[in-house]
FIKOLZA-1660 file (N, C-alpha, C; in steps of 0.1 Angstrom, whole numbers, plus 5000, padded with zeros to 4 digits):
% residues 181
   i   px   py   pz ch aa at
   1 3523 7895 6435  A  X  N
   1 3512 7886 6438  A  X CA
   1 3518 7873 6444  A  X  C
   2 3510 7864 6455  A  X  N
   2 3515 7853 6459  A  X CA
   2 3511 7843 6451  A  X  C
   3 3519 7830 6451  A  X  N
   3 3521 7821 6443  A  X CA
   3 3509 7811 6449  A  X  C
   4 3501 7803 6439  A  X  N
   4 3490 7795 6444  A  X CA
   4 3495 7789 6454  A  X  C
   5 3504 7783 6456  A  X  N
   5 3511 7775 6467  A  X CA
   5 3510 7786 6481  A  X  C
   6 3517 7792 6477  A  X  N
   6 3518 7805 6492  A  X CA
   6 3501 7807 6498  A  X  C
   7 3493 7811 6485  A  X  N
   7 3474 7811 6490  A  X CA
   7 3477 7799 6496  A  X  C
   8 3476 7787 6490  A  X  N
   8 3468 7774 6495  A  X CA
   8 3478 7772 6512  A  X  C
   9 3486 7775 6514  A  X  N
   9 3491 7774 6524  A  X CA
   9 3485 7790 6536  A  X  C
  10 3483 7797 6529  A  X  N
  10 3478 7808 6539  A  X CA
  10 3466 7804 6543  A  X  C
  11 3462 7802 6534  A  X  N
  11 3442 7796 6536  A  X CA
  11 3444 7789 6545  A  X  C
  12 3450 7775 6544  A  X  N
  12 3457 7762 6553  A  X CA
  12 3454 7769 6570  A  X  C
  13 3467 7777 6570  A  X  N
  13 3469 7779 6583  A  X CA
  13 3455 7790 6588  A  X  C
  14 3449 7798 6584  A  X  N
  14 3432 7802 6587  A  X CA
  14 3423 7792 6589  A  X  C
  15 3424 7783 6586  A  X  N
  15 3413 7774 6589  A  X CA
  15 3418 7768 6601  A  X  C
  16 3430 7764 6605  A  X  N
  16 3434 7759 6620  A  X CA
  16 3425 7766 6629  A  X  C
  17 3424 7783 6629  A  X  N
  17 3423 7783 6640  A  X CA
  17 3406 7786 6643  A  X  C
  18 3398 7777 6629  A  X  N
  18 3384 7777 6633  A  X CA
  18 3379 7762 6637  A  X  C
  19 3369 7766 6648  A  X  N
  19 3365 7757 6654  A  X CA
  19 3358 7745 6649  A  X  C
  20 3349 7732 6648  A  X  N
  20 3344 7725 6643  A  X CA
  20 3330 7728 6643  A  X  C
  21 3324 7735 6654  A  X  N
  21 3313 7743 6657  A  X CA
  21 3313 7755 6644  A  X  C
  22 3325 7765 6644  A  X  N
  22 3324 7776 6639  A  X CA
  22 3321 7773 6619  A  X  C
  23 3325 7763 6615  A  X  N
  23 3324 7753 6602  A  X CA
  23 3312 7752 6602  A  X  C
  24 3302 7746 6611  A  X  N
  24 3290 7742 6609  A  X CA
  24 3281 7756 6608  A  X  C
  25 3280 7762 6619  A  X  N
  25 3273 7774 6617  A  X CA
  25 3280 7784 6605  A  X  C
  26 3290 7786 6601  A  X  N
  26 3290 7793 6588  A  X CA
  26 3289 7789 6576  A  X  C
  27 3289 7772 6577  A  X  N
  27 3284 7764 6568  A  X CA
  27 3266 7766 6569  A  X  C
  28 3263 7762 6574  A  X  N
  28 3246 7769 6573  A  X CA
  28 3242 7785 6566  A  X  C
  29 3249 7791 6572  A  X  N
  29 3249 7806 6566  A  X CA
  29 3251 7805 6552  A  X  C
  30 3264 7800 6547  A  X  N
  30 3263 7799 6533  A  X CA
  30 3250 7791 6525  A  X  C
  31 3250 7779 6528  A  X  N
  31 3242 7771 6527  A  X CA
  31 3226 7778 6520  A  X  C
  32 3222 7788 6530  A  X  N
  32 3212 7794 6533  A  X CA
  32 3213 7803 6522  A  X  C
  33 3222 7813 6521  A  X  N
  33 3220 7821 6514  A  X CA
  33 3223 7815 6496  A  X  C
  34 3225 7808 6494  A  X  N
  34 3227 7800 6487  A  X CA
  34 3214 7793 6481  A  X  C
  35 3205 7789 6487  A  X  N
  35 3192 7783 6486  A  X CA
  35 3184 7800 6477  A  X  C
  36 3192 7809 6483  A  X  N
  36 3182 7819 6477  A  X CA
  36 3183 7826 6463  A  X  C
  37 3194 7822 6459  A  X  N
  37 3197 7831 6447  A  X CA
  37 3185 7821 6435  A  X  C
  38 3185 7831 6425  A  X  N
  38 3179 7826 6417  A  X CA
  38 3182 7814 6409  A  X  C
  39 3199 7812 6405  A  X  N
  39 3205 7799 6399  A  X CA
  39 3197 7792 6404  A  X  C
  40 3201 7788 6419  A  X  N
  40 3195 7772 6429  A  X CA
  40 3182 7774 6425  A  X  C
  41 3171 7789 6425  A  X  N
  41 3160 7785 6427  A  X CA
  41 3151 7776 6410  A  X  C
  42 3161 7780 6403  A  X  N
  42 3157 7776 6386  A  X CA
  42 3166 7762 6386  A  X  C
  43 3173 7762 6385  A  X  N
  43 3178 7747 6384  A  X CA
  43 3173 7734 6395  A  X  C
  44 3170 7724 6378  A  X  N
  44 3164 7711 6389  A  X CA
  44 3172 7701 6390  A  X  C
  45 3186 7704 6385  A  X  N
  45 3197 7690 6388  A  X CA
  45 3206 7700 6394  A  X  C
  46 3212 7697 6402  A  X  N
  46 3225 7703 6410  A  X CA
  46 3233 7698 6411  A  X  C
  47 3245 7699 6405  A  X  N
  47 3259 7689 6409  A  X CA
  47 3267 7695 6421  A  X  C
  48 3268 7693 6431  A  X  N
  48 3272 7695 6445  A  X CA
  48 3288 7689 6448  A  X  C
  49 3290 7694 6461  A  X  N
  49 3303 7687 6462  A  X CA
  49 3304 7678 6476  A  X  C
  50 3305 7665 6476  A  X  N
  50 3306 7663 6490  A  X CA
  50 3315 7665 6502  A  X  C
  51 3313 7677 6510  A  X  N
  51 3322 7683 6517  A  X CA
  51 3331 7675 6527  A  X  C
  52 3345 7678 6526  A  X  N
  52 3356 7671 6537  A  X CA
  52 3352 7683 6547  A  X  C
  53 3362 7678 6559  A  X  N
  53 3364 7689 6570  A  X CA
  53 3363 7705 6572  A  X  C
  54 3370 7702 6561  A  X  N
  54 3373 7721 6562  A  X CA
  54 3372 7729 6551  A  X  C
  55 3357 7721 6546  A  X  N
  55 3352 7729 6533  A  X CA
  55 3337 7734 6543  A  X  C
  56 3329 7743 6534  A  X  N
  56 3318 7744 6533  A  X CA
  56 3311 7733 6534  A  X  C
  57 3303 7731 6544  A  X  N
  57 3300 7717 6549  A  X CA
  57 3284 7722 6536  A  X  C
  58 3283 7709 6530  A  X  N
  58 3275 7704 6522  A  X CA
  58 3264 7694 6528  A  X  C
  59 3271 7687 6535  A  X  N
  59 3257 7669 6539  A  X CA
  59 3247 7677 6542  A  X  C
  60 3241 7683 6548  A  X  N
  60 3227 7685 6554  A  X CA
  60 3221 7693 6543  A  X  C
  61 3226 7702 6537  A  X  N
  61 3224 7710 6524  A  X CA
  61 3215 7695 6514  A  X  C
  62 3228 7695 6514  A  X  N
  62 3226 7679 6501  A  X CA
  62 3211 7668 6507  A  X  C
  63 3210 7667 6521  A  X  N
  63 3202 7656 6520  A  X CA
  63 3188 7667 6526  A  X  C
  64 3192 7679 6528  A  X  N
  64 3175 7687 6525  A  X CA
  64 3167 7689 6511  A  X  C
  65 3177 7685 6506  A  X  N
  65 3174 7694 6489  A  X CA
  65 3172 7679 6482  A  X  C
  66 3174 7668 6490  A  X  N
  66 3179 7657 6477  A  X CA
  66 3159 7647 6473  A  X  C
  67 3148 7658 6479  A  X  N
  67 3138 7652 6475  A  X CA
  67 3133 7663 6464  A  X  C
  68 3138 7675 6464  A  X  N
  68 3134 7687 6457  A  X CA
  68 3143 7689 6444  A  X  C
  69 3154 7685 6444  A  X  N
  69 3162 7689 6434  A  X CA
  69 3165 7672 6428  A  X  C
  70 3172 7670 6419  A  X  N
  70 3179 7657 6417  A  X CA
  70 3194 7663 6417  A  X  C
  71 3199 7657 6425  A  X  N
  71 3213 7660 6431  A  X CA
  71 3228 7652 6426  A  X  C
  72 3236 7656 6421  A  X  N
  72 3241 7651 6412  A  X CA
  72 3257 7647 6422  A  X  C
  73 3264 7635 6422  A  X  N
  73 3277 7642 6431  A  X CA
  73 3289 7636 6422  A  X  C
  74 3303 7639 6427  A  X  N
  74 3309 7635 6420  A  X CA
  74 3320 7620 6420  A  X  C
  75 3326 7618 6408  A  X  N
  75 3333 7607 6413  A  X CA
  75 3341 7605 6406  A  X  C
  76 3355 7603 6411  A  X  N
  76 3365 7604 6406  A  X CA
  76 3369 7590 6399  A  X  C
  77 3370 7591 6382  A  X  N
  77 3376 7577 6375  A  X CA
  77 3388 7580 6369  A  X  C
  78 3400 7577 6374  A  X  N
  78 3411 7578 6367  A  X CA
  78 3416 7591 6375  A  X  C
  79 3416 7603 6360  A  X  N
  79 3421 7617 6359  A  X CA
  79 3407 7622 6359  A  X  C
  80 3401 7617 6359  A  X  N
  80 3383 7624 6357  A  X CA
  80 3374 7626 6368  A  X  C
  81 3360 7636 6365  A  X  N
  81 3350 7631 6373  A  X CA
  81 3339 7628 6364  A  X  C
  82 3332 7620 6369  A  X  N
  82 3321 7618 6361  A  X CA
  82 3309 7620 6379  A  X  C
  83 3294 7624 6373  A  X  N
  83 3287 7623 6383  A  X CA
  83 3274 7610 6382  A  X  C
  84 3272 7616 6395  A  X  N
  84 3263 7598 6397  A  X CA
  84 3252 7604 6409  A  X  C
  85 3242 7601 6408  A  X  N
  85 3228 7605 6415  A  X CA
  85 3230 7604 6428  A  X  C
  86 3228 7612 6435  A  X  N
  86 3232 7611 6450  A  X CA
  86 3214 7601 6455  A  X  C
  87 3216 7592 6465  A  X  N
  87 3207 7581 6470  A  X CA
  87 3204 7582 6485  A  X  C
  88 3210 7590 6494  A  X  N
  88 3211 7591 6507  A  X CA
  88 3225 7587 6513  A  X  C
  89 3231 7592 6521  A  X  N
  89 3239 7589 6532  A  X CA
  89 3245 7571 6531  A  X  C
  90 3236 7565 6532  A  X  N
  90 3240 7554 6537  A  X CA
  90 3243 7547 6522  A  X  C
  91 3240 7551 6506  A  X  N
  91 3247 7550 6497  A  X CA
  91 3260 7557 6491  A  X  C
  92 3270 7558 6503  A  X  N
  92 3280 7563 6499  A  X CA
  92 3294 7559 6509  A  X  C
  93 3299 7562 6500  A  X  N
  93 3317 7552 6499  A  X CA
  93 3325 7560 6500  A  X  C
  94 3339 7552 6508  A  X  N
  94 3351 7565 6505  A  X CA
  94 3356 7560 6499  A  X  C
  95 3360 7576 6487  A  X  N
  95 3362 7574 6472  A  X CA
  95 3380 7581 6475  A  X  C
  96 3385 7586 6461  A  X  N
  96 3395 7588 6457  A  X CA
  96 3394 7602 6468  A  X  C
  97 3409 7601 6475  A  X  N
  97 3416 7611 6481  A  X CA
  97 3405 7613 6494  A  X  C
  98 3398 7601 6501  A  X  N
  98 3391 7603 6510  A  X CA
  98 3378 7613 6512  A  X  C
  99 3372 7615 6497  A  X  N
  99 3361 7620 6498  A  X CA
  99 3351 7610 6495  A  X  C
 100 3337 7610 6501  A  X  N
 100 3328 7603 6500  A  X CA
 100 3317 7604 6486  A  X  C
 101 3315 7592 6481  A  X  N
 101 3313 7595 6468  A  X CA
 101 3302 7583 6462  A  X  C
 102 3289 7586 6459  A  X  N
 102 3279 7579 6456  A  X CA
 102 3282 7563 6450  A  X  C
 103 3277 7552 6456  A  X  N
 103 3278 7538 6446  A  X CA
 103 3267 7535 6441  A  X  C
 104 3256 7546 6441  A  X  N
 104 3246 7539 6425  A  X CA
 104 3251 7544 6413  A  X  C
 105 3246 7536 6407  A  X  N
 105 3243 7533 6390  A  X CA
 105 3241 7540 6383  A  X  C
 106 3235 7553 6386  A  X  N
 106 3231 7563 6376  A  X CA
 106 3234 7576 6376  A  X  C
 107 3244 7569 6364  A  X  N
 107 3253 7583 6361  A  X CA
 107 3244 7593 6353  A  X  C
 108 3250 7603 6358  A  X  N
 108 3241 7618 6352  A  X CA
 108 3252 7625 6345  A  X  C
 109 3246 7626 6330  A  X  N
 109 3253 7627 6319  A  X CA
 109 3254 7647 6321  A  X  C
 110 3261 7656 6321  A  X  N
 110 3270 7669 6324  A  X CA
 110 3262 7676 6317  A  X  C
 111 3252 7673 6308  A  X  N
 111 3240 7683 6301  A  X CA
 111 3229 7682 6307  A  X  C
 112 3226 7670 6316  A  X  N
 112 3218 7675 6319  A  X CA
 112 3216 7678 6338  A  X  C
 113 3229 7685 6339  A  X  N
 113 3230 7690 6352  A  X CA
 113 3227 7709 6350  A  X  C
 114 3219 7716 6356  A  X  N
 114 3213 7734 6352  A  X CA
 114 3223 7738 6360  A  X  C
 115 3228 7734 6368  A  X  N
 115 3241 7740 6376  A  X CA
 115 3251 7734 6384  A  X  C
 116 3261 7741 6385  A  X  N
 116 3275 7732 6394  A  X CA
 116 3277 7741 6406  A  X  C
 117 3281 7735 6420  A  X  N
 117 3284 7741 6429  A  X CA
 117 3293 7734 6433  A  X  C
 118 3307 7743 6438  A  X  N
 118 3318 7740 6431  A  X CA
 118 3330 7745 6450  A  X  C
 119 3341 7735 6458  A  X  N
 119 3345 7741 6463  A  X CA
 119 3359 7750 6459  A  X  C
 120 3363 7757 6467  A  X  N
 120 3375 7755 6464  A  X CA
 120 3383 7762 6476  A  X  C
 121 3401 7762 6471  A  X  N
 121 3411 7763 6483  A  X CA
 121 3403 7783 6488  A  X  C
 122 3403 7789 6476  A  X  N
 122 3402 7804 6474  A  X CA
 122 3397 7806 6468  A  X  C
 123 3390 7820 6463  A  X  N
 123 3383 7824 6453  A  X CA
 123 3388 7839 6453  A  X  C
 124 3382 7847 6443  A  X  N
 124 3387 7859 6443  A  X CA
 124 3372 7872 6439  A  X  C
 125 3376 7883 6437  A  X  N
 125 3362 7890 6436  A  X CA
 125 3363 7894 6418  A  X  C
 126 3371 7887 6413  A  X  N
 126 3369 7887 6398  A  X CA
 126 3365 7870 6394  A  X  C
 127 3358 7868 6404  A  X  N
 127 3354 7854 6403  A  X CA
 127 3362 7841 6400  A  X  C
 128 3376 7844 6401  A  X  N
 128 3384 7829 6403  A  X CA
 128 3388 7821 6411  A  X  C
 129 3388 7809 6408  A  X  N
 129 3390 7799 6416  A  X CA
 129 3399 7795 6421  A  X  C
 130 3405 7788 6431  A  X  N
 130 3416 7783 6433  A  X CA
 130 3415 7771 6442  A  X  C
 131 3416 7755 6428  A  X  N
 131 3414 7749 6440  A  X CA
 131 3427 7738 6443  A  X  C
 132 3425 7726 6450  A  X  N
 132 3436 7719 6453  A  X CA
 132 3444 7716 6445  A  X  C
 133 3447 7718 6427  A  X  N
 133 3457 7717 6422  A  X CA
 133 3455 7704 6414  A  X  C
 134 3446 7696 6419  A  X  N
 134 3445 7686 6409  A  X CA
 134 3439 7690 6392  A  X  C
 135 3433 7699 6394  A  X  N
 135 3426 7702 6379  A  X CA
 135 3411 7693 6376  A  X  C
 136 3407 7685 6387  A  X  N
 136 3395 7680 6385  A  X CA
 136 3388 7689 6376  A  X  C
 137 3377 7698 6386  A  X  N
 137 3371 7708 6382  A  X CA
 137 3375 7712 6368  A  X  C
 138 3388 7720 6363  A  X  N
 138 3389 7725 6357  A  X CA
 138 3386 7714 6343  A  X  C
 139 3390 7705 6347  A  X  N
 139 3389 7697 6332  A  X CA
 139 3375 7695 6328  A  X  C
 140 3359 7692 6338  A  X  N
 140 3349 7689 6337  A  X CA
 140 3346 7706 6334  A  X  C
 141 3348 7715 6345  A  X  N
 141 3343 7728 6339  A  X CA
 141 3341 7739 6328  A  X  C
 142 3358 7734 6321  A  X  N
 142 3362 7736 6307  A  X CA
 142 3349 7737 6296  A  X  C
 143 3342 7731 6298  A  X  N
 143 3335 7723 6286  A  X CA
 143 3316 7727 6290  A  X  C
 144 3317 7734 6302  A  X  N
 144 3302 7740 6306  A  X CA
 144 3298 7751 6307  A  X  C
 145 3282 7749 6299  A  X  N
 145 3278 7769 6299  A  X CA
 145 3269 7767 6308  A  X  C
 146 3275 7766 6319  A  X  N
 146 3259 7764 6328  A  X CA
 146 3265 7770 6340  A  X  C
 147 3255 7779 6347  A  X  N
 147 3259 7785 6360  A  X CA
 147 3269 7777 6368  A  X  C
 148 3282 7782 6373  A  X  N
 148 3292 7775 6384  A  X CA
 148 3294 7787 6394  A  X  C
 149 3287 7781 6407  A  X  N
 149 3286 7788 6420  A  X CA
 149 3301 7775 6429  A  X  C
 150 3309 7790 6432  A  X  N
 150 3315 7783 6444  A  X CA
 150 3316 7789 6456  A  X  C
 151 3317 7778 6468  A  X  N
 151 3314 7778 6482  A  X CA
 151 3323 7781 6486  A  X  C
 152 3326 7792 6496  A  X  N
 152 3335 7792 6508  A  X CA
 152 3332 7802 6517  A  X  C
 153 3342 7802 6525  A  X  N
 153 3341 7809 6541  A  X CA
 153 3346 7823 6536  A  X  C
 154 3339 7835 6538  A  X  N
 154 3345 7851 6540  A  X CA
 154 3363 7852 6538  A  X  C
 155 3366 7842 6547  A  X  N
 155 3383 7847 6548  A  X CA
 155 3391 7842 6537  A  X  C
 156 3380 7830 6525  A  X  N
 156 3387 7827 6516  A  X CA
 156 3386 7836 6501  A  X  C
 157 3377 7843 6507  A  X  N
 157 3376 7855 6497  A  X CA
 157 3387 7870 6495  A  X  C
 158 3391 7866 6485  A  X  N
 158 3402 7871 6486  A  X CA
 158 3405 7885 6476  A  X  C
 159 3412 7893 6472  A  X  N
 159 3407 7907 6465  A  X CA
 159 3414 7895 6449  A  X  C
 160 3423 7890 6454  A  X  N
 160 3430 7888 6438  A  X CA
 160 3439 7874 6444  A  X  C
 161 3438 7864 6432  A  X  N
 161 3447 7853 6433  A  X CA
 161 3451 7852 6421  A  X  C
 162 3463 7839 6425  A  X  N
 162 3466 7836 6409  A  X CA
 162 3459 7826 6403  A  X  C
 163 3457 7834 6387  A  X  N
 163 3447 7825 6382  A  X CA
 163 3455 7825 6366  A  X  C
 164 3451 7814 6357  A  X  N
 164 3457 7811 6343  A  X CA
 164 3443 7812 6332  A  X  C
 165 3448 7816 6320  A  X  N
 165 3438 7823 6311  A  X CA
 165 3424 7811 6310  A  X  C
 166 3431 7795 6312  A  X  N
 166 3424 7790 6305  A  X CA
 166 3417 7782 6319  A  X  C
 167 3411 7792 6329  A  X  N
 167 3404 7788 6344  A  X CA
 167 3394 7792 6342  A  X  C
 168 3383 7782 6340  A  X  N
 168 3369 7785 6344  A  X CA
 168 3364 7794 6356  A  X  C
 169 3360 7803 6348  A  X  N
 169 3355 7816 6362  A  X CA
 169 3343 7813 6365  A  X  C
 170 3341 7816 6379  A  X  N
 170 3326 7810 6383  A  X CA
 170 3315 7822 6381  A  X  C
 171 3305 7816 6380  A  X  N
 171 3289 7826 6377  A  X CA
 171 3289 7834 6390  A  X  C
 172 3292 7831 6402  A  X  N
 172 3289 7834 6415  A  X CA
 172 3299 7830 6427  A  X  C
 173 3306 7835 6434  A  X  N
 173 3310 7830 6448  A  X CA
 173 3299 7833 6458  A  X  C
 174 3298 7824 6467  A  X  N
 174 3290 7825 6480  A  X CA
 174 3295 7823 6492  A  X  C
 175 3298 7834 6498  A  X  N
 175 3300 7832 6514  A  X CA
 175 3285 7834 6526  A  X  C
 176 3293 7833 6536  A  X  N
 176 3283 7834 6550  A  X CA
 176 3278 7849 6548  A  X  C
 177 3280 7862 6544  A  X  N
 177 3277 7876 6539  A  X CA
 177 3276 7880 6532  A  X  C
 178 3278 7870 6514  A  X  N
 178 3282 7880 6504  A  X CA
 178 3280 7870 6493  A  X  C
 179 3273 7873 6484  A  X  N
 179 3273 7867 6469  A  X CA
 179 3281 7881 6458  A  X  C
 180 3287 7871 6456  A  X  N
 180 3296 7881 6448  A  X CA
 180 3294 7874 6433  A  X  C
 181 3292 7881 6422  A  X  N
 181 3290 7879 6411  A  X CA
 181 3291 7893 6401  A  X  C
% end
């Protein structure tokens, strides 16, 4: 089996050769089918992820849903995340490691969020995650019984990665074709 490092670098070089166009429209596709599973359609806080470049593009998701749902995003303090009420577009900052990251006031306490939607480098079809290595996620997800859906593109779907005993496995992967759970 390849070493997470070897994945995060294979992923790496797959994503070069998609377009900025081809991100958006398979970003929508997920997006979409994602709106339909039952999790999203029962939960009324959502903690989301605000998408960089060459994730599953989130913003339009996020500010469709942000009068229907209470939308939760995240924000990096220290070693931590803590989340904070998403307010629109133009209340938001670039935070730790160049991700964009809400500046109001109200923080949303991890009980009472009904679901997490989660990115990552890879995922697998025994539902594991593989993400950038910092361990954010894993330290906040550690500690929740509450549905965790994560986002990515078809090619990050992978038959098997490496994963460690004590990795939060997600409720659901969601690509552009395929809810896998």
């Amino acid at each position: 089996m390849k070493t997470k490092q070897e994945v995060r670098k294979e992923i790496a070089e797959l994503k070069k050769t998609f377009a900025a166009a081809d991100y958006e429209r398979l970003s929508g596709q997920v997006c979409r089918r994602l709106a339909n599973t039952e999790y999203f359609a029962k939960a009324k806080c959502v903690a989301f992820y605000y998408s960089t470049r060459d994730e599953v593009s989130t913003w339009d998701f996020i500010e469709e849903w942000r009068v229907g749902k209470r939308i939760a995003l995240p924000v990096v303090v220290g070693e931590d995340m803590e989340f904070y009420a998403y307010e629109g577009p133009s209340k938001m900052k670039l935070g730790a490691f160049g991700i964009a990251e809400p500046l109001g006031t109200e923080r949303i306490d991890i009980a009472e969020i009904d679901m997490f939607v989660v990115p990552g480098v890879a995922f697998d079809r025994n539902l594991n995650r593989l993400g950038r290595g910092k361990g954010f996620y894993d330290r906040v997800l550690s500690s929740v019984d509450k549905p965790v859906i994560g986002l990515c593109f078809g090619f990050q779907l992978l038959d098997k990665i490496p994963a460690e005993v004590h990795d939060r496995r997600m409720t659901a992967v969601v690509t552009e074709d395929a809810i896998v759970s």
